[in-house]
N, CA, C and O of each residue as an XYZ file, in Angstrom:
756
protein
N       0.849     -1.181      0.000
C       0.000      0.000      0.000
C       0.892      1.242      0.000
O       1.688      1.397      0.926
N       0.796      2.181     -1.044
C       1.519      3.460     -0.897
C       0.456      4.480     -0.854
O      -0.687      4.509     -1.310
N       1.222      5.370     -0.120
C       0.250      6.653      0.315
C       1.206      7.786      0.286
O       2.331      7.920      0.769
N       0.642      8.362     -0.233
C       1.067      9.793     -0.928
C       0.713     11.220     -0.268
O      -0.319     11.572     -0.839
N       1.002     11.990      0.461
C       0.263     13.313      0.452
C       1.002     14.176      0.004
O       2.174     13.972     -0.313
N       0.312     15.435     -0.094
C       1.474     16.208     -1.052
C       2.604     16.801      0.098
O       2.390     17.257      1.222
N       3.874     16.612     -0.632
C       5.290     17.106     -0.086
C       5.494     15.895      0.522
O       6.413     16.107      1.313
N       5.184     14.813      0.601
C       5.607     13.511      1.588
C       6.330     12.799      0.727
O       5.920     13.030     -0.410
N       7.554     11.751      0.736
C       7.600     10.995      0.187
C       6.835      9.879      0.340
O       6.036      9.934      1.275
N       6.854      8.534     -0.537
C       5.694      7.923     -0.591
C       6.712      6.419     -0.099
O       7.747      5.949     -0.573
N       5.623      5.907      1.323
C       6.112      4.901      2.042
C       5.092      3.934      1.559
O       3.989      4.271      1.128
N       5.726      2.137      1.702
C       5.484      1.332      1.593
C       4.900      0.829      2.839
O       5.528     -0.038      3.446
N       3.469      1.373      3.434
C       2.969      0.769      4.903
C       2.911     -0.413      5.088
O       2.179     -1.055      4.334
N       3.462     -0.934      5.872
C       3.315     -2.444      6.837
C       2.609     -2.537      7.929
O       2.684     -1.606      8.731
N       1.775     -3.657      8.215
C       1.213     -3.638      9.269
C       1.224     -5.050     10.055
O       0.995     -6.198      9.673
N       1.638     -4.419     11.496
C       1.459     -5.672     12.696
C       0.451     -6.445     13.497
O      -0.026     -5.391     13.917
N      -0.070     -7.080     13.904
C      -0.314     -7.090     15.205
C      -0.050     -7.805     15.710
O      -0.020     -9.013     15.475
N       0.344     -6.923     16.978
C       1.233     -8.111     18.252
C       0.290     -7.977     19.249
O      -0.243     -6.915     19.571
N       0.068     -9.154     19.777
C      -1.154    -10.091     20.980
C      -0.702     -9.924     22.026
O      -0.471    -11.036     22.503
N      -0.400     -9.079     22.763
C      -0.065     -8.943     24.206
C      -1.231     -8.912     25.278
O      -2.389     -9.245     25.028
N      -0.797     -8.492     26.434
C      -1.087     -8.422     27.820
C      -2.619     -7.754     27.562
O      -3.781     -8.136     27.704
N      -2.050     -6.743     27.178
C      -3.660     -5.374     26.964
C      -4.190     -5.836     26.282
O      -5.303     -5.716     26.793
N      -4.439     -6.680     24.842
C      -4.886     -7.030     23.981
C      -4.236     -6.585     22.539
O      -3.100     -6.111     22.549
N      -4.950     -6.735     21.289
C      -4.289     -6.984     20.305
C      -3.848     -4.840     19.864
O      -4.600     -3.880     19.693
N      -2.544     -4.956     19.851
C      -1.770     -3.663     19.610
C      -1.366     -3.820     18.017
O      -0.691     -4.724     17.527
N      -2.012     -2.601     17.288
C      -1.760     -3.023     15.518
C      -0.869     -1.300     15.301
O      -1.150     -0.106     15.411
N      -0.057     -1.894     15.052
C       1.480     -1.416     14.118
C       1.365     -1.542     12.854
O       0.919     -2.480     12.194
N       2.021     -0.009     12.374
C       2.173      0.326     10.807
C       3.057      1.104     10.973
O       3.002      1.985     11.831
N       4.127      0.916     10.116
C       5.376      1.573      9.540
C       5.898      0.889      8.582
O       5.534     -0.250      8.288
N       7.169      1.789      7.775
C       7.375      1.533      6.823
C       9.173      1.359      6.849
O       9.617      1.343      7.996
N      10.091      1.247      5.876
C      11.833      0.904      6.164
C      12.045      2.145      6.823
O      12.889      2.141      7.719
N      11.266      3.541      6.484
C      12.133      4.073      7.389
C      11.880      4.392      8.865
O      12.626      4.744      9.779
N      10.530      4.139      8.778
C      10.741      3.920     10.396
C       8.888      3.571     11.031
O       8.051      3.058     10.288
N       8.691      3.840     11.989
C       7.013      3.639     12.764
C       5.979      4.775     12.800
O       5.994      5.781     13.510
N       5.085      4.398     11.887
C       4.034      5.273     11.799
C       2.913      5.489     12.895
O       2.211      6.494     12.781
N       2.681      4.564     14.016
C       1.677      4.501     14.911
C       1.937      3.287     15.431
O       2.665      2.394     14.998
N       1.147      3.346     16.586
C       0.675      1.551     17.126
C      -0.813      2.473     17.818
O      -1.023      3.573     18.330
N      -1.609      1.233     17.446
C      -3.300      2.001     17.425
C      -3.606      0.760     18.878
O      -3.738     -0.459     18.765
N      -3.643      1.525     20.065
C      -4.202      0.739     21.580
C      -5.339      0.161     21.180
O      -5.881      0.665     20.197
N      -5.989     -1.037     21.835
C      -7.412     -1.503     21.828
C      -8.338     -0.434     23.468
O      -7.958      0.259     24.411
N      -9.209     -0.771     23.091
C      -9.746     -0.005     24.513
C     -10.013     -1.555     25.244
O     -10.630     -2.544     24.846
N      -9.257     -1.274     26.483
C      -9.729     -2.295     27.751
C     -10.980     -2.185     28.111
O     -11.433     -1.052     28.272
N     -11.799     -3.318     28.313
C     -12.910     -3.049     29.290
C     -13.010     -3.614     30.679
O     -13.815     -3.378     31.580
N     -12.004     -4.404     30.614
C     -11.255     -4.991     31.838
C     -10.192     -5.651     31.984
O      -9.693     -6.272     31.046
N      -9.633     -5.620     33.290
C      -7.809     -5.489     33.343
C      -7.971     -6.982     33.365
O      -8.879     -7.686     33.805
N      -6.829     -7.272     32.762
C      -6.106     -8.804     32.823
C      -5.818     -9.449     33.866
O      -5.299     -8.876     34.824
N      -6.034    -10.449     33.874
C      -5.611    -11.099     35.330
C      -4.285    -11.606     35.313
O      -3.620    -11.826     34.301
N      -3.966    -11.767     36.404
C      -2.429    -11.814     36.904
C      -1.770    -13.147     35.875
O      -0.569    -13.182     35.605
N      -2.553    -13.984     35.475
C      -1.874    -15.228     34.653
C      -2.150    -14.532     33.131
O      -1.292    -14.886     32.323
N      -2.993    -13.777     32.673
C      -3.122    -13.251     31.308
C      -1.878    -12.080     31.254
O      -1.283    -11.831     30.206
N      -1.666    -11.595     32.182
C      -0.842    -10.079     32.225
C       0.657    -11.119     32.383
O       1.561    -10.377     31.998
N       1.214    -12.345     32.737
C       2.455    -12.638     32.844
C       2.256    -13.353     31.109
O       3.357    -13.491     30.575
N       0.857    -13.875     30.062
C       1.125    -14.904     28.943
C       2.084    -14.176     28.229
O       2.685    -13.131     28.479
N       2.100    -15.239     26.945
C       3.014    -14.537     25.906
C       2.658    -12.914     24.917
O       1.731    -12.108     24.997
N       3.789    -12.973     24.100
C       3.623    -11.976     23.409
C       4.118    -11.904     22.046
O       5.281    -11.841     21.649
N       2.881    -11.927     21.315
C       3.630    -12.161     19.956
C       2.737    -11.806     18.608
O       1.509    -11.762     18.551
N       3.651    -11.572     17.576
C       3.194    -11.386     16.607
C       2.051    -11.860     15.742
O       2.466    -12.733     14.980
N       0.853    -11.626     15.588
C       0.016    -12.847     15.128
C      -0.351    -12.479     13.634
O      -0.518    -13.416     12.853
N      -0.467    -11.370     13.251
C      -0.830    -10.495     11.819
C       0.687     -9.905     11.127
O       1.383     -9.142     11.796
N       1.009    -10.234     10.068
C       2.084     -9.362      9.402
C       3.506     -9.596      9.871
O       4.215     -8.592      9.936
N       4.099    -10.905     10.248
C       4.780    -11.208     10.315
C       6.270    -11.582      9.634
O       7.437    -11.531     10.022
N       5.466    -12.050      8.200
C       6.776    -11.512      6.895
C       6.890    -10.479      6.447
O       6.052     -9.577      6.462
N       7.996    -10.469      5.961
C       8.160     -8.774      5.285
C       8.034     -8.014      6.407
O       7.075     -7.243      6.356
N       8.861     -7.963      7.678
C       8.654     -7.260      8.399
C       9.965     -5.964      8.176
O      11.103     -6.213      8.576
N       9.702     -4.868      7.635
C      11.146     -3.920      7.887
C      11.410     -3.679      9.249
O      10.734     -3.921     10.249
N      12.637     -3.100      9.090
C      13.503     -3.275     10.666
C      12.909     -2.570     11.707
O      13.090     -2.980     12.854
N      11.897     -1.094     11.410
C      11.595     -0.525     12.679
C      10.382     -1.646     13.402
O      10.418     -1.873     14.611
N       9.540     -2.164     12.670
C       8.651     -2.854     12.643
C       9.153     -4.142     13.891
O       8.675     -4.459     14.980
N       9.872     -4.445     13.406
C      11.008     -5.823     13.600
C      11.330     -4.984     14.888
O      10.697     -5.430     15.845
N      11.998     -4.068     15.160
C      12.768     -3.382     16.188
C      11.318     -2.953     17.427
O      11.324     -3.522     18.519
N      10.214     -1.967     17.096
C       9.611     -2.582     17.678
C       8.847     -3.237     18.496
O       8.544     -2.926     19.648
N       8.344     -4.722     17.511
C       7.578     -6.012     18.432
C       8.717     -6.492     19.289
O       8.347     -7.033     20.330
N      10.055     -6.418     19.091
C      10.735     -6.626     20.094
C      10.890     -6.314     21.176
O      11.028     -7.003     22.187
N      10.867     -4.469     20.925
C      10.939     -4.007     22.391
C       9.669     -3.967     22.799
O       9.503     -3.493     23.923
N       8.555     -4.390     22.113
C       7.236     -4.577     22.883
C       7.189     -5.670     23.969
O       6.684     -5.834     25.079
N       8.115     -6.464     22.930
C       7.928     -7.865     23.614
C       8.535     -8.043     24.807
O       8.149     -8.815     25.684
N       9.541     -7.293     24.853
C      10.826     -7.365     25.861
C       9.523     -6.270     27.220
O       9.036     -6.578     28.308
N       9.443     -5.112     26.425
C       8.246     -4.499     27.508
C       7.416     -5.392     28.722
O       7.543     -5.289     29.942
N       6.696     -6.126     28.092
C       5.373     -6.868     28.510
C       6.450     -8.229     28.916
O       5.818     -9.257     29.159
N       7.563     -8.326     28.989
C       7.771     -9.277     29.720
C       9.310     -9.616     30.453
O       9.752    -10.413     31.280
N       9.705     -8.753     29.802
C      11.107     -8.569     31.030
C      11.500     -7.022     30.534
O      12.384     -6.626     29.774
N      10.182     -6.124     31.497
C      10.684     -4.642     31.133
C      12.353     -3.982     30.931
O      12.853     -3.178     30.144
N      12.898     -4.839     32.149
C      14.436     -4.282     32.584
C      14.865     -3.945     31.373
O      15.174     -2.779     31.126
N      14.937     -4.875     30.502
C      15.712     -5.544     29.081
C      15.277     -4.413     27.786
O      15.670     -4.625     26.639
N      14.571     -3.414     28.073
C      14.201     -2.558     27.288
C      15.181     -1.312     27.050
O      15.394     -0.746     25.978
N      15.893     -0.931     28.695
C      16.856     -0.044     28.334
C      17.997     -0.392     27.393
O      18.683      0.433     26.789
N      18.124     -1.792     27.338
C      19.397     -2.270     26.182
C      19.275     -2.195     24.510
O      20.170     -2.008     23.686
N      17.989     -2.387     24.333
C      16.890     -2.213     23.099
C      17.076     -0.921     22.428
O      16.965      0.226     22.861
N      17.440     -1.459     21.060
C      17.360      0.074     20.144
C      15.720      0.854     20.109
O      14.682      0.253     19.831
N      15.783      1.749     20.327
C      14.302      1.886     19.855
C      14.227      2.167     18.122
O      15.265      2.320     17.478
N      13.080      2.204     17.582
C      13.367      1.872     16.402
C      12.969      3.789     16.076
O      12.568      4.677     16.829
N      13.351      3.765     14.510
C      13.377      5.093     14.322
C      11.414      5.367     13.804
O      10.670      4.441     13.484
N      11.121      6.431     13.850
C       9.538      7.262     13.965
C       9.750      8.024     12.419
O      10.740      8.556     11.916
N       8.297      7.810     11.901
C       8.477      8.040     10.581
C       7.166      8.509     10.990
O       6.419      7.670     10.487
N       6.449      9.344     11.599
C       5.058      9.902     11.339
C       5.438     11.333     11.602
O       6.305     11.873     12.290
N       4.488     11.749     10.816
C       4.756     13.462     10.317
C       5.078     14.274     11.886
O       6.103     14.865     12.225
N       3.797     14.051     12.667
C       3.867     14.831     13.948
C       5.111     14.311     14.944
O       4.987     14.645     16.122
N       6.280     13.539     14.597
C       7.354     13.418     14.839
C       8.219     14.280     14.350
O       8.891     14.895     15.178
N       8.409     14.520     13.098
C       9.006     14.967     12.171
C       9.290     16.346     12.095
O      10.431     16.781     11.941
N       8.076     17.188     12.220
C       7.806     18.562     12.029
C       8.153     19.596     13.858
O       8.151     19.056     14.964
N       8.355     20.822     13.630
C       9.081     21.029     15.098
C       8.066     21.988     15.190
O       7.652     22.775     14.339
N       7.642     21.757     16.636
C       6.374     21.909     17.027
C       6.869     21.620     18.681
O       7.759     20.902     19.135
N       5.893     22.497     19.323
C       6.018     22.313     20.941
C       5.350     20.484     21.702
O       5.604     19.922     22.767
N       4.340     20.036     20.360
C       3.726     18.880     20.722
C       5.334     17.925     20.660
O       5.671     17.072     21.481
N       6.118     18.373     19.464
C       7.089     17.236     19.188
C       8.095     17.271     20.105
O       8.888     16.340     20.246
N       8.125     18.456     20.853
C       9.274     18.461     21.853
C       8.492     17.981     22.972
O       9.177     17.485     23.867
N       7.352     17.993     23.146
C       6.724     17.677     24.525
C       6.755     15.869     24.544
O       6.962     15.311     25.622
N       6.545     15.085     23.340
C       6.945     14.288     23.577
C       8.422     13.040     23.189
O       8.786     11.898     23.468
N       8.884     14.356     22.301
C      10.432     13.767     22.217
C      10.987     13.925     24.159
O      11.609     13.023     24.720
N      10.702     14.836     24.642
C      11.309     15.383     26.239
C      10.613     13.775     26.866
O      11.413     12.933     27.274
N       9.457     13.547     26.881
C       8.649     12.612     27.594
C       9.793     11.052     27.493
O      10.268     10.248     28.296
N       9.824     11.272     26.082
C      10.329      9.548     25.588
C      11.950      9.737     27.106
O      11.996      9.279     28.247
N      12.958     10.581     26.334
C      14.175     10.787     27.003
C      14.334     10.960     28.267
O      15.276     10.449     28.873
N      13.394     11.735     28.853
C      13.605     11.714     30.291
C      12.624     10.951     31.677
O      12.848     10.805     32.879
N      11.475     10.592     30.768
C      10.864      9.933     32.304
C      10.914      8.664     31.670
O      10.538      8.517     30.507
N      11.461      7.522     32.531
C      11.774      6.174     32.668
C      10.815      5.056     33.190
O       9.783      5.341     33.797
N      11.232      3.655     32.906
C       9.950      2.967     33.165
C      10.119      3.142     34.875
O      11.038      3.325     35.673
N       8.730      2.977     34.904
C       7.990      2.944     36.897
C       8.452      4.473     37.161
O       8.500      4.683     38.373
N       8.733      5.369     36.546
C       8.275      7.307     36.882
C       7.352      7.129     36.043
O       7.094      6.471     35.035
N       6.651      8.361     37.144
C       5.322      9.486     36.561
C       5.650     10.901     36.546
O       6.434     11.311     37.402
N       5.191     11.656     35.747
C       5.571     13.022     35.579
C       4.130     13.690     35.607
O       3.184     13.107     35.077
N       4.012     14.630     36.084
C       2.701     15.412     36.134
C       2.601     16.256     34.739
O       3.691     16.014     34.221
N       2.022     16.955     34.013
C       1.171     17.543     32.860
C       2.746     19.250     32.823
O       3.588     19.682     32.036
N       2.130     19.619     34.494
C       3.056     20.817     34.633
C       4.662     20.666     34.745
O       5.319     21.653     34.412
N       5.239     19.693     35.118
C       6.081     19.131     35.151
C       6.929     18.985     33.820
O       7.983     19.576     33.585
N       6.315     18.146     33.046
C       6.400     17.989     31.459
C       6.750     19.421     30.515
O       7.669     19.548     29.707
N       5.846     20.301     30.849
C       5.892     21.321     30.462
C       6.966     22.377     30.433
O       7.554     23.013     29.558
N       6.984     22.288     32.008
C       8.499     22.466     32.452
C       9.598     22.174     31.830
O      10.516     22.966     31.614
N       9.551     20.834     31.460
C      11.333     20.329     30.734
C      10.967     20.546     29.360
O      11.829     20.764     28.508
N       9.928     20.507     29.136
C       9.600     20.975     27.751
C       9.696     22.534     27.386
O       9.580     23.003     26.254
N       9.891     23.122     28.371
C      10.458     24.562     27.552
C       9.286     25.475     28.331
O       9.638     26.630     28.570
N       7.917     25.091     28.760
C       7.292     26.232     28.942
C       6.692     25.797     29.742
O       6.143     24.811     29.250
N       6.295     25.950     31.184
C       5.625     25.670     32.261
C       4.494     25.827     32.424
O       3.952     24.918     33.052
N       3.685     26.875     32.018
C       2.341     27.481     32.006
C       1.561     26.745     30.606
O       0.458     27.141     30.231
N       2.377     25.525     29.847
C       1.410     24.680     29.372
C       1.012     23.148     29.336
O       0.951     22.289     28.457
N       0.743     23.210     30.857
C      -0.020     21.744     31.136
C      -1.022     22.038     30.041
O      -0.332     22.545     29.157
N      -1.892     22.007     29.749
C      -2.904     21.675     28.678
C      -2.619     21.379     27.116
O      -3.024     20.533     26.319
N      -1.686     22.533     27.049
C      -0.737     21.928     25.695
C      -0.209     20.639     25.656
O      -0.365     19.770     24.798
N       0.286     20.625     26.453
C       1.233     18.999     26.896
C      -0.002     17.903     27.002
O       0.220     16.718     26.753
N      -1.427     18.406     27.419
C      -2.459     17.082     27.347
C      -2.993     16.754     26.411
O      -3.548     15.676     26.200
N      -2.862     17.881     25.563
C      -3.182     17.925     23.876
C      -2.112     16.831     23.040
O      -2.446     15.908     22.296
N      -0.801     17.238     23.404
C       0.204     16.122     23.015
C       0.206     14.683     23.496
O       0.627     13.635     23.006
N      -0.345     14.962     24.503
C      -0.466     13.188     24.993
C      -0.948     12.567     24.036
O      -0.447     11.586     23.487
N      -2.419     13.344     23.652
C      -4.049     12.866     23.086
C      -3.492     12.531     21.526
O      -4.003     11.664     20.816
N      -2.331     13.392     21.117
C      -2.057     12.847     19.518
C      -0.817     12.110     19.510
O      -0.289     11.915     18.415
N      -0.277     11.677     20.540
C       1.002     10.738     20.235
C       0.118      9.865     19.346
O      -1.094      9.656     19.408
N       1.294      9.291     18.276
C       0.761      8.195     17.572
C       1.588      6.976     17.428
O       1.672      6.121     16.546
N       2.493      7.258     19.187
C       3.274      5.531     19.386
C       3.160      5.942     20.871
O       3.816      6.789     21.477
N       2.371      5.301     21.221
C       2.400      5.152     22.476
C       2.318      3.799     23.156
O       1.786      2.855     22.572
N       2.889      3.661     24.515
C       3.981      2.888     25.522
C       5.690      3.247     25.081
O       6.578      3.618     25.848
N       5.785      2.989     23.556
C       7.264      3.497     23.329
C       7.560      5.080     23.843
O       8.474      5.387     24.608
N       6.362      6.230     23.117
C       6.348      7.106     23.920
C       5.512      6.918     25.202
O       4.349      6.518     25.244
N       6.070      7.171     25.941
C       5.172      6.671     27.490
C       4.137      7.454     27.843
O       4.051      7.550     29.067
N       3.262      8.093     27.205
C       2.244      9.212     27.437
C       1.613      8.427     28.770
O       1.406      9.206     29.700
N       1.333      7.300     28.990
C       0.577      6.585     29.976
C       1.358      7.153     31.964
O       0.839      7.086     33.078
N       2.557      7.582     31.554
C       3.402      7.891     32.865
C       3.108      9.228     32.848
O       3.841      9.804     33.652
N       2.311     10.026     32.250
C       2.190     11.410     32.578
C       0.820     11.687     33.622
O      -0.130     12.178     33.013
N       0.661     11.524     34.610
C      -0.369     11.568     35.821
C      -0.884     13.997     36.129
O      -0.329     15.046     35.802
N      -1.994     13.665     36.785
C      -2.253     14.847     37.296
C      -1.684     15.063     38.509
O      -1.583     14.201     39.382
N      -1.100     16.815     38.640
C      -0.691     17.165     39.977
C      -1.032     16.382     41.013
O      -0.176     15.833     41.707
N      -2.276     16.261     41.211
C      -3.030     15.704     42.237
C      -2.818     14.222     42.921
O      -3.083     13.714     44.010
N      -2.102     13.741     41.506
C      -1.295     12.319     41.642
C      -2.509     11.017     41.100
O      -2.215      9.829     41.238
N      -3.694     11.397     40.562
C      -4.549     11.271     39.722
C      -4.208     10.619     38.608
O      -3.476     11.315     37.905
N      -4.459      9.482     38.124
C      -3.910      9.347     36.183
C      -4.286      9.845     35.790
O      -3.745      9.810     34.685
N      -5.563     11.015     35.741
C      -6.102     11.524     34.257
C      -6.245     10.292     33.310
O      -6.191      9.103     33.626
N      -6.402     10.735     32.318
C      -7.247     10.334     30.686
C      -6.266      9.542     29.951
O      -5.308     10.240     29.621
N      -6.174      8.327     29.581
C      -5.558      7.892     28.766
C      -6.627      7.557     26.907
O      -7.822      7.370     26.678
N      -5.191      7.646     25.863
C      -6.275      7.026     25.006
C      -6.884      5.697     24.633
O      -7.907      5.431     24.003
N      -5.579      4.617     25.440
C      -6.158      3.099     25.333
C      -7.054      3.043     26.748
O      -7.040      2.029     27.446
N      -7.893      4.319     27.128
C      -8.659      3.668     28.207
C      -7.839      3.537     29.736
O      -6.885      2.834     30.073
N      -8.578      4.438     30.410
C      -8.311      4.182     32.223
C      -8.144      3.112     32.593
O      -7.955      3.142     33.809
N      -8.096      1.864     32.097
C      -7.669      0.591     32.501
C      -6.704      0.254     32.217
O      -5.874     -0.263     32.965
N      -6.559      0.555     30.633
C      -4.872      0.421     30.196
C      -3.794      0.931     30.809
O      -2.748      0.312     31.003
N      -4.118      2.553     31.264
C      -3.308      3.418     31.889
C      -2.943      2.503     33.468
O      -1.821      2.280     33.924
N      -4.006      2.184     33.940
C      -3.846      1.362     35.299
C      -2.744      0.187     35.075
O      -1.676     -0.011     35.654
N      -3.520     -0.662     33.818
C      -2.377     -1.989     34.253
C      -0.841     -1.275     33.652
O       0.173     -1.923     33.912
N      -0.696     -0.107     32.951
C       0.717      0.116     32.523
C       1.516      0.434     33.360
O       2.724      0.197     33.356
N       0.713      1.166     34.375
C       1.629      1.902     35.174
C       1.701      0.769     36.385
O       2.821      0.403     36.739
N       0.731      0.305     36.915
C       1.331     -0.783     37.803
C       2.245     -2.340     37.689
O       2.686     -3.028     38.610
N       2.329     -2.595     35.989
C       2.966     -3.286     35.200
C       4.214     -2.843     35.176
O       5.000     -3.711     34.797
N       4.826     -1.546     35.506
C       6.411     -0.709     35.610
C       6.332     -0.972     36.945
O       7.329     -1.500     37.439
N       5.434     -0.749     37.634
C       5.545     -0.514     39.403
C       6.251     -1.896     39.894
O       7.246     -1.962     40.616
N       5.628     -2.825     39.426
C       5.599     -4.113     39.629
C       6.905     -4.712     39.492
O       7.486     -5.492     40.246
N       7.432     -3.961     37.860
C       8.623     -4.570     37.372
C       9.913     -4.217     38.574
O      10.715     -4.931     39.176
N       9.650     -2.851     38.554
C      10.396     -1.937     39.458
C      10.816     -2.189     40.986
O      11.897     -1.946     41.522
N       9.929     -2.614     41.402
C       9.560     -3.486     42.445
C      10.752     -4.782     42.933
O      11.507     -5.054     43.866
N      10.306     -5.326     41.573
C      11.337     -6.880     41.492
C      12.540     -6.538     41.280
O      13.206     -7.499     41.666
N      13.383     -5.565     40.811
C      14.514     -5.514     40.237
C      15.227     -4.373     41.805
O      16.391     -3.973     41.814
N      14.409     -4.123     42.725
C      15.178     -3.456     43.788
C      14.883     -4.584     45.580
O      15.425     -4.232     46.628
């Protein structure tokens, strides 16, 4: 499938889906890098033997290019031996609102680099390392259009109040992600 808009060059989309913990997570990107991963909405959290099963590729498995390939890996490595993620290339981001320089792209290029698995960062906080303090709301606007998220961790960005706020795979997802780092975090101290 090629897709064209004007001034874009024209990528060859691939698409994943990898069967994890949360449910089925569908990936599209192309050689040069990851266009999205689209969350399912939870309607209820996994239980402790579904949240430890496997994780794996079940849709689009050949012809996988390398960011693609790069990744279901670190997904995989995510959802099941988080530690093993800081060693993991992340793969390179090929969607426009990556690309273009914009306060959304620094709000969550800042997000990816500085808050780590099992931290939370508050809205104002974010904003803060992002260059401008007085825009928590900007920064919730950026959450709402990441279009890779867990790789970008929008799910670790909580309210002052210490509140999760709004996720887009759903207040349940946000729950098991963040207590899924807590957990990991936990074991490794």
């Amino acid at each position: 499938q090629v897709k064209s808009k004007q001034g874009e060059t024209q990528c060859k989309e691939k698409h994943v889906v990898l069967l994890s913990p949360v449910g089925k997570l569908k990936i599209s990107g192309c050689e040069t890098g990851l266009h999205e991963i689209k969350l399912p909405q939870m309607s209820l959290l996994p239980s402790g033997t579904e949240s430890s099963g496997t994780c794996e590729v079940c849709e689009g498995a050949e012809e996988m290019p390398e960011p693609l390939q790069q990744c279901t890996e670190w997904l995989q490595a995510y959802f099941c031996e988080p530690a093993r993620t800081e060693s993991l290339p992340m793969p390179a981001f090929h969607h426009p609102l990556l690309q273009r320089d914009s306060f959304t792209q620094q709000v969550l290029w800042t997000l990816l680099r500085e808050v780590k698995l099992g931290q939370a960062i508050s809205y104002k906080q974010l904003a803060a390392l992002a260059g401008n303090g007085r825009a928590a709301r900007a920064v919730g606007a950026a959450m709402r259009s990441n279009p890779i998220p867990i790789l970008i961790p929008c799910h670790r960005v909580i309210l002052s109040s210490g509140q999760k706020g709004n996720y887009g795979g759903g207040n349940l997802m946000k729950e098991w992600l963040l207590s899924h780092e807590k957990l990991q975090q936990e074991k490794l101290s």
